[in-house]
N, C-alpha and C positions, 0 to 999 in steps of 0.2 A: 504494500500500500504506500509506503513511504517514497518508496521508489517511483511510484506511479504520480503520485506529487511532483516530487523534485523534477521529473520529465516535463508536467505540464506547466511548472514555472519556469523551465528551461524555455521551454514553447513561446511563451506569451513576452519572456523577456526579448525573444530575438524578433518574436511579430512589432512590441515596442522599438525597438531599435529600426528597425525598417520603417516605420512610422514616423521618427526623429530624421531619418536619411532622408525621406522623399521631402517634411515638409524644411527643411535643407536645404534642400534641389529646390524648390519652389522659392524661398525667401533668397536665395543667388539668382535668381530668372527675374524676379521681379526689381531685385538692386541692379542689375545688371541692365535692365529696361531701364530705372526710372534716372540709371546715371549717364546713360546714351541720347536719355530725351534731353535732361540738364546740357550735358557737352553740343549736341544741336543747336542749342539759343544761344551758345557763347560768340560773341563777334572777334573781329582778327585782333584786338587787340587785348581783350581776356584770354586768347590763345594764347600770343603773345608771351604774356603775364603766367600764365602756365607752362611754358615751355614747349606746348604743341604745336605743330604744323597744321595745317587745313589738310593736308593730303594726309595727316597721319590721322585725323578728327574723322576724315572720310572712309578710312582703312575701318576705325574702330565701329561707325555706325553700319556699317557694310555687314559689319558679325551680325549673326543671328543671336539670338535672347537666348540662349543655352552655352552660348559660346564666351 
């Protein structure tokens, strides 16, 4: 019986961890959007002041939102 326990907390800890991994993945997907919308409104001289290139600005909005 014990045994049959500790298996099915074994269980639930690793379905919790895949639950922490996906919503993870999800809160990088959406930083990862809402930092590509920010870098699109910056003009050439807040690039500038950042040290980005427009051609490097365009490189980055170019990635997909997973990327």
């Amino acid at each position: 019986m014990e045994r049959t326990q500790q298996h099915l907390a074994q269980a639930e800890h690793g379905s919790d961890l895949r639950w922490l991994n996906l919503y993870a993945r999800l809160r990088q997907w959406q930083r990862n959007r809402r930092t590509r919308q920010q870098l699109a409104l910056l003009d050439d001289r807040q690039l500038a002041d950042a040290g980005i290139s427009s051609a490097q600005r365009e490189q980055e909005l170019a990635k997909p939102f997973w990327r």
